[in-house]
C-alpha positions, -999 to +999 in steps of 0.1 A: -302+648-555-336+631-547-355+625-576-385+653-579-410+624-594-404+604-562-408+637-541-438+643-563-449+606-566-450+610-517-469+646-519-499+631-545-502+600-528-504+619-493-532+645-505-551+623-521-551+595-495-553+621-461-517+603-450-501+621-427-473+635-443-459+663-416-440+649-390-459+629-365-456+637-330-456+609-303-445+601-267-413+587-255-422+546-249-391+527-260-412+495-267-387+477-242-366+479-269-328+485-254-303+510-277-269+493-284-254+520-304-258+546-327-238+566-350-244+602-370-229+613-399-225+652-402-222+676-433-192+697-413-171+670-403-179+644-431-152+670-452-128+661-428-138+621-425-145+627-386-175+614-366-204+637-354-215+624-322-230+652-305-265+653-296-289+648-323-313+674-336-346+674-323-371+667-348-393+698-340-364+722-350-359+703-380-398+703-392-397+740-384-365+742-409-387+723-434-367+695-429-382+657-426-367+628-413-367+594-428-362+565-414-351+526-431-357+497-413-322+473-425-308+442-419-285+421-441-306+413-471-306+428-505-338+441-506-328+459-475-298+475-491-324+479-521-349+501-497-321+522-485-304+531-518-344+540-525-355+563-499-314+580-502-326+587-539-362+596-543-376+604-506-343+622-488-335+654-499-305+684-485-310+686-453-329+662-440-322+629-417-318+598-427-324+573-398-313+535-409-328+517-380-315+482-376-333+457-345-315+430-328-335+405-320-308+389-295-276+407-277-247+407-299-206+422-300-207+451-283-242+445-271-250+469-240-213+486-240-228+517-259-196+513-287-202+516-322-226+501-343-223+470-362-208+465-391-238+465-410-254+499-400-219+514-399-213+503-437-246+512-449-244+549-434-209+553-447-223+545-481-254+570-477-226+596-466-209+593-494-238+591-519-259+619-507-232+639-478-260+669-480-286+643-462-280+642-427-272+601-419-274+586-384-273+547-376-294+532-347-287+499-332-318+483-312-321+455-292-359+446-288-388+429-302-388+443-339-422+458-345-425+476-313-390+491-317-395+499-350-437+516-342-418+532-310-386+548-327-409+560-354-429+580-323-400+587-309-376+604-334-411+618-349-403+601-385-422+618-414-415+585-437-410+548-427-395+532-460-395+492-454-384+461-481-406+439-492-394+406-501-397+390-537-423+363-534-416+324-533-420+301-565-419+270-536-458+268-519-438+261-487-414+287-486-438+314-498-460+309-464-429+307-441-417+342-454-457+358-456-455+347-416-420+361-410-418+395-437-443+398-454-467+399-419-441+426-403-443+450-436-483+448-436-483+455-391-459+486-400-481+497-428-511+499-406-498+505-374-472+533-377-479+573-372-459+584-407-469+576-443-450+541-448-438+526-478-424+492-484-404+493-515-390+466-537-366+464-566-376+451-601-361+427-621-332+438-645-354+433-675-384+450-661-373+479-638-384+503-612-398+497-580-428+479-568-441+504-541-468+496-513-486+511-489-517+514-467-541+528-499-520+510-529-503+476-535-473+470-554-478+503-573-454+504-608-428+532-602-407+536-632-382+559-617 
């Protein structure tokens, strides 16, 4: 079950900082991004360990259920895998979506053939199933530049929450600036540029804890949770 302070922790921060919190309605660019599979995990035939690939839900039906949808940008770090585990916890709660968006950058296997995911998406949402199986869990694979596929699909599938991870910054001078051009850059564009309250998220250390949470109104806010 999602944890009620994070639930609690997204409803303060959206009243008292006017984010929009409701889903966000937009129009249907693509950002010339090109889908190269996708995959949806649902509660009927997860019992049964089938594969739901019917059409998904529109997001209108499920905001007029109450229900939001939230969506995790992932590739193959930690921190990634960090941010999912996050949003699956404290944001996501019965009912709702659970969108893990992953962007290729360049074709790759299976690329164009509209097959199943890679491994990577796939592994991740089987994980989410089995975690949380009352939170609906798809898996989108994008070819496409990454912050307009990510800004577009957030139109799009009419997201209510963008959860992102932030990297742990660099002891080496050198390194640190390569990574602020390459991450760090892409989580502050997303921040400011995309139509849902977005958060980029990142794990603690052992001996300290919690998350580091950021977004448009508050830096690397202490969550203890």
């Amino acid at each position: 079950m999602a944890s009620g302070g994070g639930e609690h922790f997204l409803r303060q921060l959206s009243a008292s900082n006017g984010a929009q919190y409701a889903v966000a309605r937009g129009g249907e660019d693509d950002g010339g991004g090109r889908r190269t599979g996708s995959r949806r995990w649902s509660r009927k035939r997860a019992a049964r360990g089938g594969v739901c690939g019917g059409k998904r839900e529109s997001s209108s039906a499920a905001a007029a259920a109450g229900r939001k949808r939230v969506m995790v940008v992932v590739d193959d770090s930690s921190g990634a895998k960090h941010a999912v585990m996050w949003a699956l916890t404290h944001v996501a709660n019965k009912g709702d979506f659970l969108t893990l968006l992953h962007v290729l950058p360049h074709a790759g296997a299976g690329a164009g053939r509209g097959e199943e995911p890679p491994s990577l998406a796939n592994s991740l949402g089987t994980l989410c199933k089995a975690c949380r199986p009352e939170v609906e869990v798809e898996a989108l694979v994008i070819q496409g530049p990454k912050l307009a596929t990510v800004l577009s699909q957030v139109k799009k599938l009419e997201a209510s929450v963008l959860v992102l991870s932030q990297c742990r910054p660099s002891h080496l001078c050198w390194l640190s600036c390569f990574l602020r051009s390459s991450s760090e850059e892409f989580v502050e564009q997303c921040i400011n540029q995309a139509e849902c309250l977005t958060l980029a998220v990142r794990k603690q250390s052992k001996g300290v804890g919690g998350y580091l949470i950021s977004t448009r109104w508050q830096k690397n806010f202490w969550l203890l949770a």
